[in-house]
N, C-alpha and C positions, 0 to 999 in steps of 0.2 A: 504494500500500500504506500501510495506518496500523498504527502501534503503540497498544496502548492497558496502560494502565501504571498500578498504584496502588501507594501507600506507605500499607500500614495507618494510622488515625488512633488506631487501641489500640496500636499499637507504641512505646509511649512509651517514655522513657528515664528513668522514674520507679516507683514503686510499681505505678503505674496499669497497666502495659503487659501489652499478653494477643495471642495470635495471631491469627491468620485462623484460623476454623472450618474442615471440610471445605465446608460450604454456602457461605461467603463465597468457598472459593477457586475453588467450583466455577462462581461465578458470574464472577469476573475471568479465569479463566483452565481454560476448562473442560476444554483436550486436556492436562493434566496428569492427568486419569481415564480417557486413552485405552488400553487394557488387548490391542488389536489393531493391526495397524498399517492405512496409508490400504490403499486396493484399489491403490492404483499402484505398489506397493511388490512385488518378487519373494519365493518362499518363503524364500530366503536372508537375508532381513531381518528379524531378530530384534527385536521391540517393547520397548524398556525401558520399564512402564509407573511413569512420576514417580512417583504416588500410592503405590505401594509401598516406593519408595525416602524419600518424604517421611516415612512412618510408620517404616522403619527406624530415621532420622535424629531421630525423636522420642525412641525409649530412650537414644539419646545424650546426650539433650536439647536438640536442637535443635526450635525451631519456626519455621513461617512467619511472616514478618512482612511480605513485596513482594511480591508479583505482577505480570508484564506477561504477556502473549501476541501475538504479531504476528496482523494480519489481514490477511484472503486476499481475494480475487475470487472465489476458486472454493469456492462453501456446501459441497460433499462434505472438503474439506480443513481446518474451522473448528475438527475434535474432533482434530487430529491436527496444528496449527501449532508451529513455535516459539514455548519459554517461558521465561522466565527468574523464578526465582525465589531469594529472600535469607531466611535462614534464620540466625536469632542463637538464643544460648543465652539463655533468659530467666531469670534465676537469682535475682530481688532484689537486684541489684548494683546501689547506685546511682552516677550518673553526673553528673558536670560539664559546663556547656559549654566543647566545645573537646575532651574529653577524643576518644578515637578507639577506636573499639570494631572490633573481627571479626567478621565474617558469612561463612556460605556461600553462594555464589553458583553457581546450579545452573540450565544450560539444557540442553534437549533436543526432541528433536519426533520423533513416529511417523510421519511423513509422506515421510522421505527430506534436509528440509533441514536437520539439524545431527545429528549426533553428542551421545550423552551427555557433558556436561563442567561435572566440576565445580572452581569456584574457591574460592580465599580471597579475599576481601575487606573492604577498610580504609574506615571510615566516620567521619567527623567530625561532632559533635555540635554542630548551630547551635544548638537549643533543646530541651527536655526533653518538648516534645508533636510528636516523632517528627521534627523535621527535622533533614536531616542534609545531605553534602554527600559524594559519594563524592569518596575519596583514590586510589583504586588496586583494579587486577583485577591478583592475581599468576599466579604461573604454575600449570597447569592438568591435569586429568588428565582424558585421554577415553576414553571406552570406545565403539568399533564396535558399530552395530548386529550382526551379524554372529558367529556361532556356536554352542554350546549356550545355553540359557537359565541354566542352570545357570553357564556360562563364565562368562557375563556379569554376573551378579549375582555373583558371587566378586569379576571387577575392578570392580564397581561397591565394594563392601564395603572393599576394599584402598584405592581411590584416596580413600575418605572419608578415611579413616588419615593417608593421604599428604598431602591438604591439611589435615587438624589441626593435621601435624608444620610444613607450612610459616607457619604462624598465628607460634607462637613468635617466629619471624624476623623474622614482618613486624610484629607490634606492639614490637619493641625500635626500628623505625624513628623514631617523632616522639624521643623519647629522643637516641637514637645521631645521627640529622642534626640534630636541634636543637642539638648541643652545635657542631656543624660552621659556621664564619661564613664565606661568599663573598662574594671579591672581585667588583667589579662585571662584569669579562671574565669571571668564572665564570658567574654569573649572566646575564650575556649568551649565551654558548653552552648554557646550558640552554635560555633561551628562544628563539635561533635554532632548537633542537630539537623546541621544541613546536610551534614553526610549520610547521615541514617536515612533524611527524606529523599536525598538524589540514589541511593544507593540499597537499600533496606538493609533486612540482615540476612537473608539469603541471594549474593550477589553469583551467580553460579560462575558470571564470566572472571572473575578475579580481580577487575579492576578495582572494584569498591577496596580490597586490599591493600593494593598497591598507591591507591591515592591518599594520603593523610590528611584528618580532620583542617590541621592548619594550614591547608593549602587553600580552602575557603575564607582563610583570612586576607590572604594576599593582595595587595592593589594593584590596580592595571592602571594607575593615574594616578598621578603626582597629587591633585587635590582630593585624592581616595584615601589616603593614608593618615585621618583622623580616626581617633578611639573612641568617638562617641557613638549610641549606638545606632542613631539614624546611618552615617557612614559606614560602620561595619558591618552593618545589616544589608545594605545594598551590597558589600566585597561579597559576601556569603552567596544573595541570592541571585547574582551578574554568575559569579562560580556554576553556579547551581544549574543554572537554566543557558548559559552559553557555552558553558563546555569552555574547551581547551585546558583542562588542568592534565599533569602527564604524571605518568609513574612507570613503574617497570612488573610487567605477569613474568609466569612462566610458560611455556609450550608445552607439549606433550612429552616431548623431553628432556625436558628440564632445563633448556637453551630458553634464559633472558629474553624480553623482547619489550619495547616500547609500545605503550598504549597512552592514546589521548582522548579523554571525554571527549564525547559529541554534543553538540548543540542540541538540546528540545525541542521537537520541531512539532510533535505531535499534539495536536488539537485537545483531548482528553489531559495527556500527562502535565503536559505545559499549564491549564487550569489548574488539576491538581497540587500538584508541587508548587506553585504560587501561594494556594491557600494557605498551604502548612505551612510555608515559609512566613506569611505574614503573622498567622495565628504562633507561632514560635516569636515574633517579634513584637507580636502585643505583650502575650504574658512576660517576656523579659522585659518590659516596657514597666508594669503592674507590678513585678517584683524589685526593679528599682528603686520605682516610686517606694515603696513599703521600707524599704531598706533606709531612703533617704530622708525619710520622713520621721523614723526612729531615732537616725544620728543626731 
């Protein structure tokens, strides 16, 4: 299976930025115009069709800026895959690098493999012609295929609300943990945690071995190499979800060999692993608090 995945080149973070058309989104990711659902799917399965939900979210003023869709094997299921798309308020706000901006993050598929669900998400500004670096998938509202049509677009409408409200919360982050400084045992057990999340504990390929906890501490940028725990918390979860960390397995026998993390590219895990990463960075967030407020 392949992802295939684009980050507008007009989603700037400048004057310049403009969204994905319908025609452009229709071309990255076309079962977001899926309006039925697949044939494999029973009458009980209610089709939320994206496209409708994306133009709601325009009067709000959101527009698309990402597109992915997963790819299938099977040609009848190509208008009806999971998709995931990111959707910011384009307001003429301009922006710095470094600064961290909000987005809605909204996957779904008519085909049976996901649920409507839409996030909030945190994004970090590497540079002002769209690159960015995701921070965090928070927590999430789904909606069932499953009911009246009517039902459904209601919780669709609500759960928008809902992650609006959780927006608020999550950009007082770089703020509120930036002011927070960790000791190095603290910062150890965060990255102990990101290893376990990128890696589990059955890692059958070896690599989870061969890469050490502290290698999620590491900075890739000169202005990364603050102790506080908004900044180490981004080293950890840039680690985590971009890959490139290295270490050495062994073969079959027993001849050394170089392995390098992969990037996350998959639609599912990529959600996942944000989650935990961020719920890892609340609660150290809540236990410094406590700590400092004792001292």
């Amino acid at each position: 299976m392949m992802n295939f995945s684009v980050y507008a080149n007009t989603a700037r973070f400048d004057n310049q930025a403009r969204a994905l058309t319908e025609d452009e989104l229709h071309r990255f990711a076309p079962s977001v115009f899926a309006t039925v659902a697949h044939d494999s799917r029973s009458e009980r399965f209610q089709p939320i069709p994206t496209i409708e939900i994306i133009r709601g979210l325009a009067k709000e003023g959101f527009a698309v800026v990402g597109a992915r869709q997963s790819g299938t094997r099977d040609a009848s299921r190509k208008d009806y895959t999971k998709h995931l798309l990111r959707l910011r308020r384009l307001d003429g706000k301009s922006y710095e690098v470094g600064d961290t901006v909000f987005e809605i993050i909204l996957k779904n598929a008519n085909d049976g493999t996901a649920a409507y669900d839409l996030m909030a998400g945190l994004f970090r500004i590497r540079c002002k012609n769209s690159l960015v670096t995701q921070i965090g998938t928070l927590d999430s509202v789904k909606v069932r295929h499953t009911g009246t049509p009517a039902a459904i677009q209601g919780k669709v409408i609500d759960g928008t609300y809902e992650v609006l409200k959780t927006a608020e919360t999550a950009l007082a982050a770089p703020q509120d943990w930036g002011a927070m400084q960790m000791r190095r045992d603290e910062q150890m057990i965060l990255a102990e945690a990101a290893h376990l999340i990128r890696f589990g504990e059955n890692d059958d390929s070896g690599v989870g071995r061969a890469i050490k906890p502290e290698q999620f501490l590491t900075a890739r940028r000169q202005d990364d190499k603050a102790d506080d725990l908004w900044t180490t918390w981004n080293r950890a979860q840039e680690a985590t979800i971009r890959g490139g960390l290295r270490g050495v397995t062994r073969d079959e026998r027993g001849q050394p060999r170089r392995s390098t993390t992969r990037e996350v590219k998959g639609i599912d895990q990529d959600v996942k692993l944000n989650k935990a990463l961020w719920l890892v960075g609340e609660r150290m967030a809540e236990l410094m608090g406590q700590r400092r407020a004792a001292a």
